[in-house]
N, C-alpha and C positions, 0 to 999 in steps of 0.2 A: 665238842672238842675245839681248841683255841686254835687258829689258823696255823701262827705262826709254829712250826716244828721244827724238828732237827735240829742242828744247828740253828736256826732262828729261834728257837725255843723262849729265849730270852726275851726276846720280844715283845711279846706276849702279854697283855694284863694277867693272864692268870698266871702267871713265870710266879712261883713263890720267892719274897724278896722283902724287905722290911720300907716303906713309902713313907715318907713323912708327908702330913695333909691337916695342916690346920690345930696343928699343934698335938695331934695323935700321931703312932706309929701303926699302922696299917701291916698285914703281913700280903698285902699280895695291893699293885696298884689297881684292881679291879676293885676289892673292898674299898680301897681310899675314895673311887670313882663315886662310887654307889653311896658311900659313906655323904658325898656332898650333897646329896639331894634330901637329905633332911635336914631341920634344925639340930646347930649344935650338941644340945641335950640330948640327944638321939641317936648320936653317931655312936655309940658306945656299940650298940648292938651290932657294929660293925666290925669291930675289934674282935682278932682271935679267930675269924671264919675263914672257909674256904671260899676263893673266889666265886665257885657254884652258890654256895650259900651266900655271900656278898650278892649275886649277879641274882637267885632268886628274893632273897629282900628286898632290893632296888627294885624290882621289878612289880612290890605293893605299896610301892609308897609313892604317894599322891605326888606328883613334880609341881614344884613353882611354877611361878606364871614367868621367871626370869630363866628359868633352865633354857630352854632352847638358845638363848642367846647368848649364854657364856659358858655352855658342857665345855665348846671347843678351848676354851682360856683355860677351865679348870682342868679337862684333857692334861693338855701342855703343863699346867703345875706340877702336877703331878708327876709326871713323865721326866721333868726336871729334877724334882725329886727322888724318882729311881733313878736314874743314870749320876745321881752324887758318889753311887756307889763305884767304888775303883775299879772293880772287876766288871760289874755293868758296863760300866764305860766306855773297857778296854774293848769288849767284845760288841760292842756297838760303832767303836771306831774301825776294826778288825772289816766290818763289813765293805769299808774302800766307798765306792761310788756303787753299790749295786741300789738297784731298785727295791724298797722294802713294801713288798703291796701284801694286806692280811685278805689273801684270797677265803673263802668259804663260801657254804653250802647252808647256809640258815638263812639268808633274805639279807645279810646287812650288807645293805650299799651307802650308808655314811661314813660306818666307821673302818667299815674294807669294801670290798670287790666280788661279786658276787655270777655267776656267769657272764664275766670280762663287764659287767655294770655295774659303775660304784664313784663314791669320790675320795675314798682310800684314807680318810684323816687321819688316821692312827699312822698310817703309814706315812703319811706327809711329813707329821708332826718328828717321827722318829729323825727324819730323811733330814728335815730343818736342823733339830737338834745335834746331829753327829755332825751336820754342815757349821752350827755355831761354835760345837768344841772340837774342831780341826782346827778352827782360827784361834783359840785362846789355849788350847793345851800346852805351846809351847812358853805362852806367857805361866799358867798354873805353876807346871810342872819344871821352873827355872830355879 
């Protein structure tokens, strides 16, 4: 189950939501995620699943030798790419200053928080992002 709930729900990779990644439309950023760790030609198989099946695919496919050093860059695309959406947006902005940490109980301490151990990316990444369109919404939306 995806940390982020209730009202955080949104949050979430697995939040259903349409992700633009590489010139596909992904239906959940989780697929879009999982989608980048293969070759182009390959992402198709990405297309159209549920984040579970997104999240168990990625998880047989062989990762680059450059994955580890740019998940976090392709993270953040992506994530860029879901909050285009206006209603994303809103309720990303809606969160004020709070802290967005993706607590859980599976072992991830990369990409959230795991018995209070973790370096919380997802949550960073979000925190940055609603930080960068608080400064330019008022330019967008003029």
């Amino acid at each position: 189950m995806p940390a982020f709930r209730g009202r955080l729900w949104f949050c979430s990779n697995f939040y259903p939501c349409k992700v633009e990644f590489a010139g596909r439309i992904y239906d959940s950023s989780e697929a879009a995620f999982q989608a980048a760790k293969v070759p182009d030609l390959l992402r198709y198989q990405f297309l159209g699943v549920s984040p579970y099946e997104a999240k168990r695919l990625g998880r047989m496919c062989e990762l680059p030798r450059w994955w580890e050093d740019t998940k976090l860059d392709i993270m953040e695309s992506i994530l860029r790419s879901k909050f285009q959406d206006k209603n994303l947006r809103r309720q990303l902005l809606n969160t004020n200053n709070e802290d967005l940490v993706e607590e859980n109980d599976w072992g991830d301490s990369y990409w959230g928080v795991c018995n209070v151990i973790g370096e919380n990316h997802l949550g960073k990444l979000l925190m940055k992002i609603r930080q960068e369109l608080k400064e330019i919404l008022p330019i967008i939306e003029e």
